[in-house]
Each structure stands twice: as C-alpha cells, then as structure tokens.
Backbone as ProteinMPNN parsed JSONL, in Angstrom:
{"seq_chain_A": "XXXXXXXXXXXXXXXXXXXXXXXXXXXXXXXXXXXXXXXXXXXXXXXXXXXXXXXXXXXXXXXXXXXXXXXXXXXXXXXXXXXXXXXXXXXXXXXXXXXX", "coords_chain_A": {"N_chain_A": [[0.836, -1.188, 0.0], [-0.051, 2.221, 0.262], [3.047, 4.809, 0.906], [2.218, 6.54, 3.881], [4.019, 8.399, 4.804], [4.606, 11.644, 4.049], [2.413, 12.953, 3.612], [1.139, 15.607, 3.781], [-0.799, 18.782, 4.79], [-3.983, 19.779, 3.396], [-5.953, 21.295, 3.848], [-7.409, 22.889, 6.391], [-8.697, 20.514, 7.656], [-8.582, 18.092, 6.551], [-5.877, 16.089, 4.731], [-3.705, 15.442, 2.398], [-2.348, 13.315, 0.261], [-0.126, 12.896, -2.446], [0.33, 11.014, -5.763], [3.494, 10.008, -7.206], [5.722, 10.339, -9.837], [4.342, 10.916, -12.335], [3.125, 13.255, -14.592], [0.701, 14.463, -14.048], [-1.297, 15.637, -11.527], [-1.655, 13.361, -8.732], [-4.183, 12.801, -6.597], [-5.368, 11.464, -3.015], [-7.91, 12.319, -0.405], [-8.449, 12.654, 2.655], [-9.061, 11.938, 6.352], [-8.475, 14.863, 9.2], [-7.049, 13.063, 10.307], [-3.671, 11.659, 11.571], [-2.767, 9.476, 9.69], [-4.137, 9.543, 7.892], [-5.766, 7.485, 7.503], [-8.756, 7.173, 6.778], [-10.001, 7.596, 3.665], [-11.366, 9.78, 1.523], [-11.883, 10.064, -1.328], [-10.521, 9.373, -4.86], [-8.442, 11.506, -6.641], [-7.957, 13.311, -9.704], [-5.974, 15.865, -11.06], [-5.575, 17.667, -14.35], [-4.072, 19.096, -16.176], [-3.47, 19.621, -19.067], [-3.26, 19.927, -22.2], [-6.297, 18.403, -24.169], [-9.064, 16.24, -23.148], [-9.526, 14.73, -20.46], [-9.391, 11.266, -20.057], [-10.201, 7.856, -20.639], [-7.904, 6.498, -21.11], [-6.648, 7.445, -19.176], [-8.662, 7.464, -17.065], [-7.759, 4.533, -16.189], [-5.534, 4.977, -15.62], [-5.917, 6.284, -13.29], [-7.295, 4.186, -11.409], [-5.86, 2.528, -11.035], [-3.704, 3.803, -9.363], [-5.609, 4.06, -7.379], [-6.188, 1.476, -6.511], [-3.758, 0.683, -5.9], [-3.454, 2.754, -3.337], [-5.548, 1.766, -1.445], [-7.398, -0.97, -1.13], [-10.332, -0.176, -0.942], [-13.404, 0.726, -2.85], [-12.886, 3.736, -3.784], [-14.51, 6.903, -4.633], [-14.056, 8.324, -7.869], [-12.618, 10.935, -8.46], [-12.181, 14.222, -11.159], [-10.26, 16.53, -12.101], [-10.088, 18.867, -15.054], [-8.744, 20.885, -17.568], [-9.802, 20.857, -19.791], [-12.515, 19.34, -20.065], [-14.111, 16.365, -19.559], [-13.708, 13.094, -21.37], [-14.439, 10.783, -20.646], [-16.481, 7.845, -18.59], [-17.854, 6.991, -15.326], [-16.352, 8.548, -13.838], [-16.193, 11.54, -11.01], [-16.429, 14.942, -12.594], [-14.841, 17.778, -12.634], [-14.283, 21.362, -13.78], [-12.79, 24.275, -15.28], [-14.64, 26.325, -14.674], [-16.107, 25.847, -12.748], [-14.278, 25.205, -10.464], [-13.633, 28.375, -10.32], [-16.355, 28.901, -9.242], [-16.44, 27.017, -6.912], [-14.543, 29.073, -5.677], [-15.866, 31.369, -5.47]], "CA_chain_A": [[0.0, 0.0, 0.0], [0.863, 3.615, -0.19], [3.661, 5.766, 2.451], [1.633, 8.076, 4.186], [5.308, 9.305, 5.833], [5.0, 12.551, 3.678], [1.272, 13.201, 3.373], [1.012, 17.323, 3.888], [-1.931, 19.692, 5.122], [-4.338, 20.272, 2.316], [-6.81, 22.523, 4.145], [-7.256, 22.347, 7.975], [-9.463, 19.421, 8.275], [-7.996, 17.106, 5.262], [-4.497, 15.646, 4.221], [-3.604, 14.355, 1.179], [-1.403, 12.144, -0.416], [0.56, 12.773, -4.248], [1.319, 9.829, -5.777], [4.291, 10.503, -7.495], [5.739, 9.729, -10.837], [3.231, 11.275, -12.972], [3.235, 14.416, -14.937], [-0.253, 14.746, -13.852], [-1.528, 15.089, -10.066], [-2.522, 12.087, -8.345], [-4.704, 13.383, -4.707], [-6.027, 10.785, -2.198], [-7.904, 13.102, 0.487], [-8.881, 11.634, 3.877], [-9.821, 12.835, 7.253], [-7.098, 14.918, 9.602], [-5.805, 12.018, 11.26], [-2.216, 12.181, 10.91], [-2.34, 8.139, 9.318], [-4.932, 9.404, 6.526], [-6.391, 6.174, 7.235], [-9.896, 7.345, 6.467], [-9.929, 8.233, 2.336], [-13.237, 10.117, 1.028], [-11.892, 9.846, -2.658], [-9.063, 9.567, -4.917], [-8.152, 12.274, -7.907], [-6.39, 13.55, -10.171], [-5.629, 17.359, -12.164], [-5.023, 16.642, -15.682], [-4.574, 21.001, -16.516], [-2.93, 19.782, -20.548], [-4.452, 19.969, -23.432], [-6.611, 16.934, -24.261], [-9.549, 15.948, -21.696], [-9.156, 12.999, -19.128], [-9.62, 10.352, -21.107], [-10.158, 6.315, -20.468], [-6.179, 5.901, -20.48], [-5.983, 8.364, -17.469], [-9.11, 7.023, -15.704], [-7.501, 3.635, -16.189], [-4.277, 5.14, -14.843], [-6.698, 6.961, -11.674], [-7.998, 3.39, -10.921], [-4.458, 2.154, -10.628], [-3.284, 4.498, -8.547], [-6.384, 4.243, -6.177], [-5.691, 0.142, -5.963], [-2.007, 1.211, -5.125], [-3.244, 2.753, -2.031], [-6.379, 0.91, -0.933], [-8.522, -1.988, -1.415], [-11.941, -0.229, -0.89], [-13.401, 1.123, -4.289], [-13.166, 4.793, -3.666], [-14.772, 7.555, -5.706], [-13.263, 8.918, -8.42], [-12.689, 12.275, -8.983], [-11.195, 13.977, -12.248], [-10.262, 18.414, -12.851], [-9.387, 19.033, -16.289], [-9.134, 22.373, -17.907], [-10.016, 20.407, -21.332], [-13.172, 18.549, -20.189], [-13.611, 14.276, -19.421], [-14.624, 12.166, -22.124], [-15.047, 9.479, -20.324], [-17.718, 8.304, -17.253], [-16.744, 6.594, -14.308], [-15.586, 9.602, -12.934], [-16.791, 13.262, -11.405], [-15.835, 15.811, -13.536], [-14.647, 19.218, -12.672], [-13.619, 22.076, -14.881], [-12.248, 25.767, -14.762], [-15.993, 26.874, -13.898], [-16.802, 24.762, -11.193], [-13.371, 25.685, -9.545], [-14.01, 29.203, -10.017], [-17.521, 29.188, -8.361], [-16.283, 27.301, -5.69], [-13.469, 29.728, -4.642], [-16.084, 32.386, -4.834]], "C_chain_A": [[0.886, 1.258, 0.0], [1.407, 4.073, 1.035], [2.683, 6.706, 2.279], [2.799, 9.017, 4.4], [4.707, 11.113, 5.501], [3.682, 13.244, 3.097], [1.161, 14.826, 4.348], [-0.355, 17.918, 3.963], [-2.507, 20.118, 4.1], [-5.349, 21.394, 2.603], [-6.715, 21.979, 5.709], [-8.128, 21.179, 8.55], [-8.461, 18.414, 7.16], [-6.487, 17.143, 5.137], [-4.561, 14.833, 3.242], [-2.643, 13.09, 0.992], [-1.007, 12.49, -2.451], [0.884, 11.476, -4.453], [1.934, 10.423, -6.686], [4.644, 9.48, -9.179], [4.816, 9.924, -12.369], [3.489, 12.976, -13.517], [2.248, 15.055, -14.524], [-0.103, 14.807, -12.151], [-2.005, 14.377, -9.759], [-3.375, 12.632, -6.81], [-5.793, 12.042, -4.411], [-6.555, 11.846, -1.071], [-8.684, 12.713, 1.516], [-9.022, 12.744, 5.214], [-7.822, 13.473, 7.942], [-6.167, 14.151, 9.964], [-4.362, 11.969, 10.759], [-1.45, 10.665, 10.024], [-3.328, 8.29, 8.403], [-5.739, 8.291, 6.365], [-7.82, 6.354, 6.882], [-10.361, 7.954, 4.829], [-11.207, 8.581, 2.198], [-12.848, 10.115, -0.599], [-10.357, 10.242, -3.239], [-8.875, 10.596, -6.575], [-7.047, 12.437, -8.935], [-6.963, 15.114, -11.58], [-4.822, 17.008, -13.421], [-5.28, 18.74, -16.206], [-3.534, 21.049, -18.134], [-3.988, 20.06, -21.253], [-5.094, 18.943, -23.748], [-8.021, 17.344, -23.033], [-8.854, 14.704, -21.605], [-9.989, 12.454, -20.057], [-9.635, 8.814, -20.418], [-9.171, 5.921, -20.076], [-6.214, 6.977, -19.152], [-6.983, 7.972, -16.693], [-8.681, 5.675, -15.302], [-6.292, 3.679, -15.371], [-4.488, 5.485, -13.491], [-6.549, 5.466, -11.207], [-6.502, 2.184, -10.267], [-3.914, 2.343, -9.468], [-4.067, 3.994, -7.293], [-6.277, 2.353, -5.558], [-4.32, 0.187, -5.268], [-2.289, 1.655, -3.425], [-4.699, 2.672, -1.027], [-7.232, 0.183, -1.707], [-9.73, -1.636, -1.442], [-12.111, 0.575, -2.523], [-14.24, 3.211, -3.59], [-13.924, 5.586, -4.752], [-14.258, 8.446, -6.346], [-13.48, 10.1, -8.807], [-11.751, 13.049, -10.152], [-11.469, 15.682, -12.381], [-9.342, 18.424, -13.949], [-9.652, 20.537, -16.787], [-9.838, 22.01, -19.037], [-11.404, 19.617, -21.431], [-12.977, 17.018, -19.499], [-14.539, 14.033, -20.493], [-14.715, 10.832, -21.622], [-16.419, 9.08, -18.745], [-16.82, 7.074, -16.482], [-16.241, 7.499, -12.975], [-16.191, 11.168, -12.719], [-15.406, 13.642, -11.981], [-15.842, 17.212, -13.007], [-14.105, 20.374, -13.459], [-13.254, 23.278, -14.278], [-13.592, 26.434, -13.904], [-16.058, 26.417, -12.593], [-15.483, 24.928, -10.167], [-13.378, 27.222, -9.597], [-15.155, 30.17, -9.17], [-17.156, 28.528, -6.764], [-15.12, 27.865, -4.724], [-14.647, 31.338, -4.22], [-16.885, 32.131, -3.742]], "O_chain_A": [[2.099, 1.349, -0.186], [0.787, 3.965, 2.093], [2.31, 7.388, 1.324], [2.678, 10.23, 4.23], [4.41, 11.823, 6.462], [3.813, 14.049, 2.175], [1.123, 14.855, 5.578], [-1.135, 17.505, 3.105], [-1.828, 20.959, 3.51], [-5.582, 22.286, 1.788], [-6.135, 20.973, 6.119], [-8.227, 20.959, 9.757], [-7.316, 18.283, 7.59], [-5.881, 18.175, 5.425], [-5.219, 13.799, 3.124], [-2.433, 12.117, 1.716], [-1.736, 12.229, -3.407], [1.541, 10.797, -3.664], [1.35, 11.364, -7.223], [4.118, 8.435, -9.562], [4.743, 9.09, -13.271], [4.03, 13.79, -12.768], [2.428, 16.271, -14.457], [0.812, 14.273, -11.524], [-3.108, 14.26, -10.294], [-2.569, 12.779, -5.891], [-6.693, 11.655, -5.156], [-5.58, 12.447, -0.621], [-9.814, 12.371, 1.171], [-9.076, 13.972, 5.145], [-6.695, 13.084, 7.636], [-4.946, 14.298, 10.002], [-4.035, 12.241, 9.603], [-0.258, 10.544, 9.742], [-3.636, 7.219, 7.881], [-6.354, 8.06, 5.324], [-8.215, 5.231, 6.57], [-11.17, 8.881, 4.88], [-12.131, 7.894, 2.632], [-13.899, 10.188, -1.235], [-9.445, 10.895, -2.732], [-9.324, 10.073, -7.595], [-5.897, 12.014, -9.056], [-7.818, 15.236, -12.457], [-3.801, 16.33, -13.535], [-6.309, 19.369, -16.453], [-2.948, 22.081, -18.462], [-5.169, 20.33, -21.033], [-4.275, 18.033, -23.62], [-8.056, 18.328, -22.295], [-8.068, 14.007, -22.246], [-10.951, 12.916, -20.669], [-8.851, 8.742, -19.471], [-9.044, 5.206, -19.082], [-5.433, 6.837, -18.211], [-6.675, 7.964, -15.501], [-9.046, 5.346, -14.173], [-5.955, 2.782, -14.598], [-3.691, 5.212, -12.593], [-5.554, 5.348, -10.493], [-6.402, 1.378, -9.342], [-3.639, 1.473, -8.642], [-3.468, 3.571, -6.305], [-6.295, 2.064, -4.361], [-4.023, -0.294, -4.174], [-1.67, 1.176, -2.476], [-4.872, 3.399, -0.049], [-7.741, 0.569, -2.759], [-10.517, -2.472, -1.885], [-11.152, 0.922, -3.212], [-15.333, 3.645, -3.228], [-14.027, 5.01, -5.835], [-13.899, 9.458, -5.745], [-14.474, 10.383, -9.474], [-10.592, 12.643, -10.222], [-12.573, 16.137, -12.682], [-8.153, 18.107, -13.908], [-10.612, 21.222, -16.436], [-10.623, 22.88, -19.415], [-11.703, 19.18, -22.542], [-11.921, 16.604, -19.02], [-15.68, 14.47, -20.643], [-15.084, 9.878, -22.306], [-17.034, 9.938, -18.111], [-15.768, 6.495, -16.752], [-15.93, 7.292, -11.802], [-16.563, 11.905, -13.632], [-14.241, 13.243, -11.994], [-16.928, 17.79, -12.959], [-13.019, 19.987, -13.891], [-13.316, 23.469, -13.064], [-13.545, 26.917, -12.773], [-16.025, 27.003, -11.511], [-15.743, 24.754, -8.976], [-12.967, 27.545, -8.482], [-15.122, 31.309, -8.705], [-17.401, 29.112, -5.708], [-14.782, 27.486, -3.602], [-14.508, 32.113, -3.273], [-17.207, 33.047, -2.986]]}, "name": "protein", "num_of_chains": 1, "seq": "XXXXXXXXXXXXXXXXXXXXXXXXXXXXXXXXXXXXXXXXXXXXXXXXXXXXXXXXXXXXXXXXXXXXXXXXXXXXXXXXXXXXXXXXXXXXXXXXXXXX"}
C-alpha cells in the first residue's frame, strides 16, 4: 500500500497524499488524522491539453488500488473537459464558483 510518511496539510481538516511519478496530479484526500487512514476519494488534475480520457481514468484506478482496497470515488479536474464516465468531472468553472 501507499507511504503516508509525507502526506502534507491540504486545508485544515484534510491531508492528502501525491502519488508521485506522474506528470499529472494524483490526490487521495482523507480525514485529519495524521495516518490518513480514512480516504473520502481519490483524484487527479489533468490542466494539458486533451480531456481525461479512459487511459488516465484507467491510470486513476491504478493508482487508487495502489493505495487501498476499498473502491473509492473517483474524482477527475481538467481544464479540457472528461470524455469518459466513471468519474466526477470538474472544470475551470466549477473551480471558479467554488473559490467564490
């Protein structure tokens, strides 16, 4: 399974997890506990050109077996769209409304 060792403050309740190796971001985000052991879903920022596509939710689903056995829900921010399902979808909008 995945090191938490190096899992960093993502807002004051939540900690993530990067998995690494990826040009893209990988985010697992779980409760404060300082062992992340509680995941609420696993992502990933895909901000190229292209949408998230089948090969990258295939590469998400990877990742999220990498660092647990339960079948989390997948989450996917692209600046370009998702063509595929499987996965929420966030875009530039939907991160702009919710910063305001």
């Amino acid at each position: 399974m995945a090191d938490w060792s190096n899992c960093g403050p993502m807002s004051r309740s939540r900690r993530c997890l990067t998995v690494t190796g990826s040009p893209r971001r990988r985010r697992a985000t779980g409760t404060a506990r300082s062992n992340c052991s509680q995941l609420r879903f696993v992502g990933s920022i895909k901000w190229l050109e292209g949408p998230f596509d089948d090969h990258d939710l295939q590469r998400l689903i990877k990742h999220r077996s990498a660092l647990t056995d339960r079948v989390l829900p997948l989450v996917a921010v692209s600046r370009s769209g998702v063509s595929c399902s499987g996965v929420t979808a966030y875009g530039p909008d939907d991160l702009v409304r919710a910063w305001r």
